[in-house]
N, C-alpha and C positions, 0 to 999 in steps of 0.2 A: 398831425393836426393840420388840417388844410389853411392855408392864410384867407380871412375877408375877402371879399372881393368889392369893396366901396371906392374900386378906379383914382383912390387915390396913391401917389407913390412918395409922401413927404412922410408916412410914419412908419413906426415898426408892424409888420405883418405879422410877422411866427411870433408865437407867445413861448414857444419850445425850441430847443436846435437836437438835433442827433452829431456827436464826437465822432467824428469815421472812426478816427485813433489808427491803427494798422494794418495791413495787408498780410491775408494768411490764413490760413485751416485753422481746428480746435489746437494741432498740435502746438502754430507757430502761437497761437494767444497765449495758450498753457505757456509754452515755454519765455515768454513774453510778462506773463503774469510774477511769474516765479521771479524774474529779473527786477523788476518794476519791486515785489516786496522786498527783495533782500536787501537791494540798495535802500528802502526807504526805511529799514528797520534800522542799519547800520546807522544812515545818516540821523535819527532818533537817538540812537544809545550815545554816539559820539557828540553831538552837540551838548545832547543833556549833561553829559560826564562831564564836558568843559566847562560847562556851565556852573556843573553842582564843584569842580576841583576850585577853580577861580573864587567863587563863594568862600567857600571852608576854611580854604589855604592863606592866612592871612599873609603871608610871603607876596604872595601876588595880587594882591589890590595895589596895584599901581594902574599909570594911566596906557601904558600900555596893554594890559591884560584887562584893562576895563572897555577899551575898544574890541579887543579881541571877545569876549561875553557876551558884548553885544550884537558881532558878527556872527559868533553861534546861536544867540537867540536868533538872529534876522534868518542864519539858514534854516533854523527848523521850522519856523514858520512858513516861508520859503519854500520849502517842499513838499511841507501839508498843505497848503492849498493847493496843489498841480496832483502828488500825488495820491490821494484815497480816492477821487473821481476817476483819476486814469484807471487804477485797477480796477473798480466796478466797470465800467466800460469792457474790461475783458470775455466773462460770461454773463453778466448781466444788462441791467440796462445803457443804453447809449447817452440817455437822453437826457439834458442837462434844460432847466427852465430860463426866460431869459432876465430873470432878475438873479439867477444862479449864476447864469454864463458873464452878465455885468459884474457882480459880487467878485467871483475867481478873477477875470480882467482887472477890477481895482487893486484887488488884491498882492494880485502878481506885479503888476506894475508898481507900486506905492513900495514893494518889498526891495526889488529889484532897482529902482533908483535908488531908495536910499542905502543897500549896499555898496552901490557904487559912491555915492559920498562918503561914506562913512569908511571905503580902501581909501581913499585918498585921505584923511582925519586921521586916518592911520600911519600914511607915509610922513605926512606932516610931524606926527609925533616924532616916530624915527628920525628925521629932520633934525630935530629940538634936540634930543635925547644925544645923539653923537654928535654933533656939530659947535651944537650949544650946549655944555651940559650943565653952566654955571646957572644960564639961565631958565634948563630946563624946570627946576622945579615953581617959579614962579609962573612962565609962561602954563606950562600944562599943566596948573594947578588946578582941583576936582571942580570948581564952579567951569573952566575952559572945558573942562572934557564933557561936561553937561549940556555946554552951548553947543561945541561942537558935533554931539550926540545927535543933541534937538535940531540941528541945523540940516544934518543928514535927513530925517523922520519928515521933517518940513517941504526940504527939495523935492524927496520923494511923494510926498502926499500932491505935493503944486502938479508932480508932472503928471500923475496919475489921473486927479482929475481933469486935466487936459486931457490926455489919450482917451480917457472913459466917456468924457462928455462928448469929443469930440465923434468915439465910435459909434457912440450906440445912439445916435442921433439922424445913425443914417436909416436908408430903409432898406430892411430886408426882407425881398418881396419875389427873390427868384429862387430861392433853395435855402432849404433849412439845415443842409448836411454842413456842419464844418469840418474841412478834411486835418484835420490834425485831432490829440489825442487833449488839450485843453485851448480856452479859448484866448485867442492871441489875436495881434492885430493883421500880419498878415493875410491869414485863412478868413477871417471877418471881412475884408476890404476887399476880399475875390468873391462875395456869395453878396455884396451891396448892389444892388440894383440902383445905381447911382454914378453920379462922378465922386471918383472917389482922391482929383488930384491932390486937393489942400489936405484931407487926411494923409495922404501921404508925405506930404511938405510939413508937416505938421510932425509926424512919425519921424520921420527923418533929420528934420531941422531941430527937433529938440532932442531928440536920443542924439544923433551925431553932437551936437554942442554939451551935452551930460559926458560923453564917453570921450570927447576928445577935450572938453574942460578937465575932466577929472584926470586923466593921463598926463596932461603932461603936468599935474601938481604932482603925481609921481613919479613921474621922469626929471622934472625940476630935483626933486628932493631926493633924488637916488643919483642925480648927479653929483652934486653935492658932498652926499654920503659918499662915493665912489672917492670923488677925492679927498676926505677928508681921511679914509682908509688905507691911502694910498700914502699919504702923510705918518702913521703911524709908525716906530720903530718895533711894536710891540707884537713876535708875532701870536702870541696868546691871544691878543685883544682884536687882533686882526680876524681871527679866528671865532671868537666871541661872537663878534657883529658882524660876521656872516652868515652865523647861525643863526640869530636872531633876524635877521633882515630880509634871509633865502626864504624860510618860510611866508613872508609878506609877497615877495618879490613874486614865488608862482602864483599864489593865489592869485596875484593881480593878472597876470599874464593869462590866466586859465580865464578867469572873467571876462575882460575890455575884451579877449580874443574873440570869443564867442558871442559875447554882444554883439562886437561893432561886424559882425560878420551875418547876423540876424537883424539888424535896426540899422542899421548907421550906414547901410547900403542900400540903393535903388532897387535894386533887380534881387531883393530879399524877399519882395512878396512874390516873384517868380515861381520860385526853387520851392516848392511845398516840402518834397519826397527828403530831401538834406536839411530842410530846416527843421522835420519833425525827431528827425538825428541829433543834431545841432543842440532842440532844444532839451532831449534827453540828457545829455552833456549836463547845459548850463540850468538845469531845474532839477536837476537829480543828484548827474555823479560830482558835479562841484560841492555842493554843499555835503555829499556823504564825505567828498576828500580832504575838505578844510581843516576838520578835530585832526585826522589822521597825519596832515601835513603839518600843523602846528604841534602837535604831540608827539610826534616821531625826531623833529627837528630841534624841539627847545629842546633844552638841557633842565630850564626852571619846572616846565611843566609836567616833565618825566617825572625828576624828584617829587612834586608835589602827590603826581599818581604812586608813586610808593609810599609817600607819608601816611598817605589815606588810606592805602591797602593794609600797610603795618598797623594803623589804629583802629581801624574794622576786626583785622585779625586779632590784634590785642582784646579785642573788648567780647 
């Protein structure tokens, strides 16, 4: 669809964009496609599992596993909006409308900060739970983990309508292609027919202060932990709260990585060809790995997957 031509350049022109998505023949899509579902099938079954184990298993309603629930609710969400768009993109249509292509952007963005609050609400916890443990049950008592929940949800919702307002305000008036496979702020800011500085000061100065505020409340709180471990005669317990804690620790590392290596750097809107990698990573294979990384690693969560299994089969 062609854009107006009423020689003005302060509003949005294309009513529609085309997703490039990737480079390649029927074979490489096919083989492209197939990737794209499996991972998003996994990362479905395992979210939901944690989701539905956490529920059932009264063992674990604690506040721990109650941030965890909601870190698998946020990925599956998380990935259903990036992924059922990307795989049509493969044989069928491209083309995504731009109240469609604003929608996925809030959406992704609103998701996406507040997982990153919501790792750090977690380290926090961890924090409480080993360091303090006389006062953990007061401190992260169920009205704290609500706040702290809602705190996350709220960060997230602030930044997004920043990014959103701030992107789709601009005008796009020189090409409709976005070359990536869902719409992000990068690929948007190279197709503006505008100055697109303060978006990017804007992109940057607030993702860079999310992901390097939130880090170091994890790095604060794992230092901490670190010595407070280190302190321990026990080495059972030493043991315990590495297991419990290893699990947190990658997750976060897999995350802040690939963010601040996507937003939190200048020369992010550069690099399209690596960021659309990058973004496979941090909107796909993260959130398939998280159920898998927390489920393989506790001990609590394993068992509860066997109580379930044993009472299914029972019944």
């Amino acid at each position: 669809m062609p854009p107006p031509s009423n020689g003005n350049i302060s509003g949005v022109f294309w009513q529609e964009f085309v997703l490039v998505g990737f480079e390649g023949g029927p074979e490489t899509q096919a083989l492209l496609f197939v990737v794209f579902l499996v991972i998003y099938v996994v990362t479905v079954l395992g979210n939901l599992t944690m989701i539905v184990v956490i529920t059932l298993d009264a063992r674990l309603h604690s506040p721990m596993y109650f941030f965890l629930k909601n870190l698998s609710f946020l990925d599956l969400c998380y990935s259903s909006v990036i992924a059922p768009k990307a795989l049509t993109t493969f044989f069928s249509s491209k083309i995504i409308t731009f109240t469609g292509c604003a929608t996925q952007f809030f959406s992704f963005f609103f998701l996406g900060t507040t997982e990153a609050f919501l790792l750090a609400a977690m380290a926090y916890d961890r924090f409480m739970a080993i360091c303090s443990p006389l006062r953990y049950p007061v401190t992260m008592r169920p009205s704290a983990c609500a706040c702290l929940v809602l705190g996350s949800y709220c960060g997230g919702c602030l930044n997004s309508i920043m990014q959103t307002s701030f992107t789709f305000h601009l005008p796009f008036c020189s090409s409709n292609h976005i070359d990536h496979f869902f719409c992000d702020v990068p690929p948007l800011l190279r197709i503006a027919c505008a100055n697109t500085a303060l978006n990017e000061l804007v992109l940057f100065g607030f993702c860079g202060i999310i992901i390097v505020g939130t880090t170091l409340v994890v790095l604060v709180s794992y230092g901490y932990i670190t010595m407070t471990i280190l302190r321990m005669h026990s080495t059972a317990g030493r043991r315990k709260v590495f297991s419990t804690c290893g699990s947190h620790v990658t997750t976060v590392s897999l995350f802040y990585g690939t963010a601040f290596v996507i937003y939190a750097q200048p020369a992010a809107v550069e690099y399209m060809e690596k960021g659309k990698v990058m973004s496979i990573f941090y909107t796909l294979v993260i959130p398939m790995l998280n159920p898998l990384i927390y489920s393989l690693r506790n001990k609590d969560v394993k068992e509860a997957l066997q109580r379930l299994g044993q009472k299914h089969a029972a019944t």
